[in-house]
C-alpha positions in Angstrom: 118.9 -95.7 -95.1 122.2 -93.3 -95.1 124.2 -96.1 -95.6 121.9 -97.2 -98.6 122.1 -93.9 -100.3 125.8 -93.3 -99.6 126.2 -96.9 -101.5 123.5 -96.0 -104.6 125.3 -92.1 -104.8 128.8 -93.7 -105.5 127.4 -96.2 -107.8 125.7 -93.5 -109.7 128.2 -91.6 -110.4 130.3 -92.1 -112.9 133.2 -89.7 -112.2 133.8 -91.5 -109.0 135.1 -94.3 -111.1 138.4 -93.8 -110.1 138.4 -97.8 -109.7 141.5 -99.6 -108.0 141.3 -103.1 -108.2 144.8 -103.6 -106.9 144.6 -101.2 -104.1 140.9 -102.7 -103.1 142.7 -106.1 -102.9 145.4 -105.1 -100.7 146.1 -107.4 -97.5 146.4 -103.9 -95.1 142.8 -102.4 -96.9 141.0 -105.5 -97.0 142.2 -106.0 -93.1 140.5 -102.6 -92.4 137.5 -103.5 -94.1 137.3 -106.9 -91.8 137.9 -105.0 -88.7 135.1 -102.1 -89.6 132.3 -104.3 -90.6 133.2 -106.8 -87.8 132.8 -103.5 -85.6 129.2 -102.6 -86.6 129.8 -99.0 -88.2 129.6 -100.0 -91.7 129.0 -103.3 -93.9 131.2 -104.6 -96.2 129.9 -103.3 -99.8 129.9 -99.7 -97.9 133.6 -99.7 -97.9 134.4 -101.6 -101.1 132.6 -99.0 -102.9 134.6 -96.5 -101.2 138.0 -97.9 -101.6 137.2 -98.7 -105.4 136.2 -95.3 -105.8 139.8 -94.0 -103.9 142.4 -92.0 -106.0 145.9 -92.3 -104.9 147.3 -89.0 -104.3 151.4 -89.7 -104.6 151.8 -86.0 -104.5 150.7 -85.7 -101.3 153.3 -88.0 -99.8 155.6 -86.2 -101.8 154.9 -82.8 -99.8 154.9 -85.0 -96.4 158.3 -85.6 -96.9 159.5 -82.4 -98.0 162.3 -81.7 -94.6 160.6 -79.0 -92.4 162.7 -76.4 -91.3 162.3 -73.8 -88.3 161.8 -70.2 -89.0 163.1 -68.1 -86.1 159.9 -65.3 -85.3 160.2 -62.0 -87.3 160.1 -64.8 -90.0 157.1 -66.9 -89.1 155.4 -63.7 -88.3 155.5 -61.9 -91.9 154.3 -64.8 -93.2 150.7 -65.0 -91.0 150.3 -61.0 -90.3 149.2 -59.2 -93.3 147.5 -55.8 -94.2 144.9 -57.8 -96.3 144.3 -60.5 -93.4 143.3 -57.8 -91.3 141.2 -55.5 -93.1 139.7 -59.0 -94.5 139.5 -59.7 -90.8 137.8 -56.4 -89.8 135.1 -56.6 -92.5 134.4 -60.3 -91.4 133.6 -58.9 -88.0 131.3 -56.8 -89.0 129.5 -58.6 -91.6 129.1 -61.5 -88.8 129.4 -59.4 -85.5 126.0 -61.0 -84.1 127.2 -64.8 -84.4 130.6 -64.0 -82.9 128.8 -61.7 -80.1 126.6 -64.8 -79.6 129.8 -67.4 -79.5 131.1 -65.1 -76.8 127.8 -65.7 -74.7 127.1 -69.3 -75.3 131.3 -70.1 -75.3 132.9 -67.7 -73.5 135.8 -67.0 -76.4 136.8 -64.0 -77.9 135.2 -62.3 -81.3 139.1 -61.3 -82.1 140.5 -65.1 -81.3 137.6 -66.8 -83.4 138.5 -64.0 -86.3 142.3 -64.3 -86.1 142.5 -68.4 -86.5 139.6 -68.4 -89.4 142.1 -66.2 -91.0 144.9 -67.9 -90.2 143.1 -71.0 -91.1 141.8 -70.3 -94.3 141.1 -66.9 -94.8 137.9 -66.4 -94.2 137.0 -70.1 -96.7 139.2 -68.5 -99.6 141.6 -71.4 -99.1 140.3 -74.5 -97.7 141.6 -77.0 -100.1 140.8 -78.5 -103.1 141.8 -82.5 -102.4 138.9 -84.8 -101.5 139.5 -86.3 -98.7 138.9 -89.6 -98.6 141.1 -89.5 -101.4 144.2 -88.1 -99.3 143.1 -89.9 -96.0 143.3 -93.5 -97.5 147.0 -92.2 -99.4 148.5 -91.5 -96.1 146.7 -93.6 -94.0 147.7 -97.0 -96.2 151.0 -95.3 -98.0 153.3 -93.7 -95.3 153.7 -96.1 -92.3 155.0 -92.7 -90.1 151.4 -92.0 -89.6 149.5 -94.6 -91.3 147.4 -95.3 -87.7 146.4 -91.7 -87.5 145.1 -91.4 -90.7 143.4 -94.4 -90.8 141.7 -93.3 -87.9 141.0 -89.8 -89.5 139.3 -92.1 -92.9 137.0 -94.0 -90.3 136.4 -90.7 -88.5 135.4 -89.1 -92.0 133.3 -92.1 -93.1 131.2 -91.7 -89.6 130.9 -87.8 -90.4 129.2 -88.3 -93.7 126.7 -90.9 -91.8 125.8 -88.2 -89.8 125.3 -85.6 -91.9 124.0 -88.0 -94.3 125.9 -86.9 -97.7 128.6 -88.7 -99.9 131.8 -88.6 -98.4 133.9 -88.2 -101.4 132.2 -84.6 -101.6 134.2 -83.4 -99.0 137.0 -81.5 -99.9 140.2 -80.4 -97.6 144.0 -79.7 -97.5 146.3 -81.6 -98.2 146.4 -83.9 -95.1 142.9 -83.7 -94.7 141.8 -80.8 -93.1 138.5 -79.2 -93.4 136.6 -76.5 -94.2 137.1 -72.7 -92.6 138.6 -73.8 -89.8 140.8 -76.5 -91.0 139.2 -79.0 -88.9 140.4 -83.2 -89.1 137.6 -85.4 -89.0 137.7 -86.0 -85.7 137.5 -82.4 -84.7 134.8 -82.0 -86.9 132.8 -85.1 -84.8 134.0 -83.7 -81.3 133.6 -80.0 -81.8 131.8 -78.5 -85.0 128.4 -77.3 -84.1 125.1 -76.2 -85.9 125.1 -72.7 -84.8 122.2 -71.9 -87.6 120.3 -74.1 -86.3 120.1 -75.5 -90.0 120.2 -78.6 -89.1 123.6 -79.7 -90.8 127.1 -78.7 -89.3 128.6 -77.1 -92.7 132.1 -75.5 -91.7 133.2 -75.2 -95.8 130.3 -72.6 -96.7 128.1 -71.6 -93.4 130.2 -68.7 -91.8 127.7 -68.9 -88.3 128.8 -72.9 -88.0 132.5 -71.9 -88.8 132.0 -69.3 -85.9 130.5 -71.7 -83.5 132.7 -74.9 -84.2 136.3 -72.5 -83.4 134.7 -71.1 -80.2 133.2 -74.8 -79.4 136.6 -76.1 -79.2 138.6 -73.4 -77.9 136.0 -73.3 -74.6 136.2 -77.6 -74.9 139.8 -77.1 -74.3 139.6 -75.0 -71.5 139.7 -71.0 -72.6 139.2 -68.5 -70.0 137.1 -65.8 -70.7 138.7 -62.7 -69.8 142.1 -64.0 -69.4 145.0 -62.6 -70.8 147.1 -65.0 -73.7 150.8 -63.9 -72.9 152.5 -61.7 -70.9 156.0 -59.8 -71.0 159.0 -61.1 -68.9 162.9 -60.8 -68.3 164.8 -63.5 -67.5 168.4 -64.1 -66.4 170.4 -66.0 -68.9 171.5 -69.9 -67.2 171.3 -73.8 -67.9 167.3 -73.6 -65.9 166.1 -71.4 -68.5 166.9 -73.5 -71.6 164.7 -76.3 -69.7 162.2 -74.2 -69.4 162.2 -73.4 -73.1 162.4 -77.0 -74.4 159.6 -77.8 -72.0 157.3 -75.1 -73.8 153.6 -77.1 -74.3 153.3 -77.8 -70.4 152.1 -75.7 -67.6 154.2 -77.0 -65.4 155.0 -74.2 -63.2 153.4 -71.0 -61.4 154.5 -67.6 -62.1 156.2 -67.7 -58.6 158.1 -70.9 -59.1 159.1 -69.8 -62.4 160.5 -66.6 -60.4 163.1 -68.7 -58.4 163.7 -69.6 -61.7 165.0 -66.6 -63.2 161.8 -65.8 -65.2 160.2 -62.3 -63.7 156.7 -61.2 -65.4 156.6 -58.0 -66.6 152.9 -57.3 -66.0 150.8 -58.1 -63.2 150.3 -62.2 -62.6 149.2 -64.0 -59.6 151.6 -66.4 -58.2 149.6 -69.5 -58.6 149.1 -68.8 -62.3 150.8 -71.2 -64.2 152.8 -70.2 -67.5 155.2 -71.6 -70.2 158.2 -69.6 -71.3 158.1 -68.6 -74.4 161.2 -66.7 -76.7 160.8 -65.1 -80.0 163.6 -63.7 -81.8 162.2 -60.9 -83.3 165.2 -59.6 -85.2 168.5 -61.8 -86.0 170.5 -62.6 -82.8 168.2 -60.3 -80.5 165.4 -62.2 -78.5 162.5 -61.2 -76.1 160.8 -63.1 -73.4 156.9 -63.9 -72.7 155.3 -66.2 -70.5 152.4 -68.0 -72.2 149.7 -68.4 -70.2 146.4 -70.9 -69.9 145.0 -69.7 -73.2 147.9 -69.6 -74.8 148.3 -73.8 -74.1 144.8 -73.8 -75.7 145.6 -72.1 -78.6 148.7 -74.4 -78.6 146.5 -77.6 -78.4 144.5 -75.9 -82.0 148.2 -75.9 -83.5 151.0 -77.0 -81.6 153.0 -74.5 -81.9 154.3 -72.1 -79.8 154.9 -69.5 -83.0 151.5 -70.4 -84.3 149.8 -69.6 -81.0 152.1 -65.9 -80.5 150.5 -64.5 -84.3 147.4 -65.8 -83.6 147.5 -63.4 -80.1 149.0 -60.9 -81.9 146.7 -60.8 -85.1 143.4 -61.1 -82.6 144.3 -57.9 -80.8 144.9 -55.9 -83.9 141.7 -57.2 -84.8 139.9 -56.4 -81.7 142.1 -52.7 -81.9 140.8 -52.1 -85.7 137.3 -53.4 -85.3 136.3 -50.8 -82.1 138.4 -47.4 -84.8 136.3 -48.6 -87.4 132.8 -49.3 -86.0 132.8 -47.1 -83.2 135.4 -44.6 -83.7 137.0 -45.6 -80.0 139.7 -48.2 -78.8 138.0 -51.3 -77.2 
C-alpha cells in the first residue's frame, strides 16, 4: 500500500515533472533499478517514477569540488562559537528542558552536548537545507565516481525511509550532500538512529524539536558515550619525532593515559592510567599551540563529525551552554 501511494503521489503531481528521459535510460541507473527490484525492496515502476521525476543538481558537484583547505583552531573556532548560537542555545534549553532532561535518563547524554551539535548542526532547524534530496543523492551518487557507491547507498537508504514513514520521498529536503533535518542526519543515520521521542508516531527530525532531541542523544549513547565522563583534558608534552605520530594518529584510542606518558604526553588533570586518549593540538593563536588529550567521548563526538576541530567547539560550546543555562535559570553555576 505505501509503495502504491508513494507511486499515485508522484504521478499526481505535476511539479514533480522534472522528467529525464536520458538520465532514466542510463546503463549505471537502469543497472540500479535491476539490482533493487531483483532485491525485493521496491518494484520496478517505484523507481522509474522516481528517477523520471529526479533533477540533476550540477551545482552541487560543483561545491564538491571546490579544494578544502585546513583552518588552524582560533580560526575554525570563530566560525562555530557565537554570541547568538549561545543565547539561541540557552533559550532552546529552556523552552525544551523536559525532553533533554528525559534524553539524559533514557540515553545517558548530556542536555549541553545534545544543545551544542543541534546548533552546530543547524541552529536550532533555522538552516537545514533547502535541496531535495533525492534530487542531490542521485547527482552524486550517478555523477561523481569519488563517492558514487556511498551515495547510492544513501538514495536506497532514503527511498527505505519514506517506506517507513510512509510519505513521498521527494518531500524531503536537506543540505547539500544530503543531510537532514535538525541534526543533519544521512539517510542512513536517520534508519539507524532517529527516534519517535513524542511518541507521535512518525520520527520527524526537520520540525519536531522532542524527536531532534532524542535522535542526537540516540546516537551519541549507540556510539558509546559515557555519562559522566569528561570530553578532553589538558596536557604538556615534550616536543620529539613520537609525538607527531601521535598527532597524525588522532581518531584512534590507541593508547592509555600511562602509555602515552612514556610517550611524552603528561595529563594535566586527573586520569586513570588505563584510560585511553587521543592527542589532540589546537593552535589557538598563530605559531603558539596547546595540548589536550581527547578522551572516549571525544572519539564519539568524532564518529558524529570526524573531526578532531569539530569535536573541540562542540565541547567547548556545550559547557558554555551548561555554564549559561544554570546563571540564567537558577542564578548558580552548575
Amino acid at each position: 500500500m505505501k509503495r502504491l501511494l508513494l507511486l499515485l503521489c508522484i504521478a499526481a503531481w505535476p511539479w514533480l515533472a522534472h522528467a529525464d528521459a536520458a538520465f532514466l535510460a542510463r546503463a549505471d541507473v537502469q543497472r540500479y533499478i535491476d539490482e533493487h527490484v531483483a532485491s525485493g525492496q521496491f518494484n520496478r515502476p517505484e523507481l522509474e517514477a522516481v528517477f523520471a521525476n529526479v533533477d540533476i543538481k550540477p551545482n552541487v558537484l560543483a561545491i564538491l569540488d571546490r579544494p578544502s583547505t585546513s583552518h588552524p583552531w582560533y580560526q575554525f573556532r570563530s566560525s562555530f562559537y557565537s554570541e547568538r548560537l549561545l543565547n539561541d542555545g540557552v533559550a532552546f534549553w529552556k523552552a525544551h528542558a523536559a525532553a533533554l532532561e528525559r534524553a539524559k535518563t533514557q540515553y545517558g547524554v548530556p542536555p549541553e552536548l545534545i544543545v551544542a551539535i543541534l546548533g552546530i548542526e543547524s541552529h536550532y532547524g533555522r538552516n537545514t537545507g533547502s535541496f531535495r534530496v533525492a534530487d542531490v543523492l542521485a547527482t552524486i551518487g550517478f555523477n561523481y565516481p569519488r563517492r558514487a557507491a556511498y551515495f547510492r547507498d544513501e538514495l536506497t537508504q532514503m527511498l527505505l525511509l519514506a517506506h517507513e514513514e510512509n510519505i513521498d520521498p521527494f518531500s524531503l529536503k536537506g543540505s547539500y550532500a544530503g543531510a537532514m533535518g535538525w541534526p543533519q542526519f544521512m539517510p542512513s543515520s536517520y534508519r539507524k538512529w532517529a527516534v519517535d521521542f513524542d511518541g507521535s508516531g512518525h520520527r520527524d527530525i526537520w520540525t519536531n524539536a522532542d524527536d531532534a532531541i532524542g535522535s542526537v542523544a540516540n546516537y551519541f549513547h549507540s556510539q558509546g558515550w559515557i555519562a559522566g565522563d569528561d570530553v578532553m583534558v589538558p596536557a604538556s608534552v615534550t616536543p620529539g619525532l613520537q609525538i607527531d605520530a601521535l598527532i597524525a594518529d588522532k581518531f584512534n584510542l590507541h593508547y592509555s593515559a600511562t602509555e602515552l606518558a612514556a610517550m611524552g604526553v603528561t595529563p594535566q588533570a586527573p586520569l586513570a592510567g588505563n584510560v585511553r586518549a587521543v592527542l589532540v593540538p589546537l593552535e589557538v593563536s598563530p605559531g603558539v599551540t596547546e595540548y589536550w588529550l581527547g578522551l572516549n567521548n571525544f572519539y564519539v563526538i568524532t564518529r558524529y563529525n570526524k573531526s578532531t576541530l569539530y569535536a573541540t567547539v562542540a565541547d567547548q560550546i556545550a559547557r558554555e551552554l551548561k555554564s549559561r543555562y544554570f546563571a540564567e535559570a537558577y542564578g548558580q553555576q552548575p
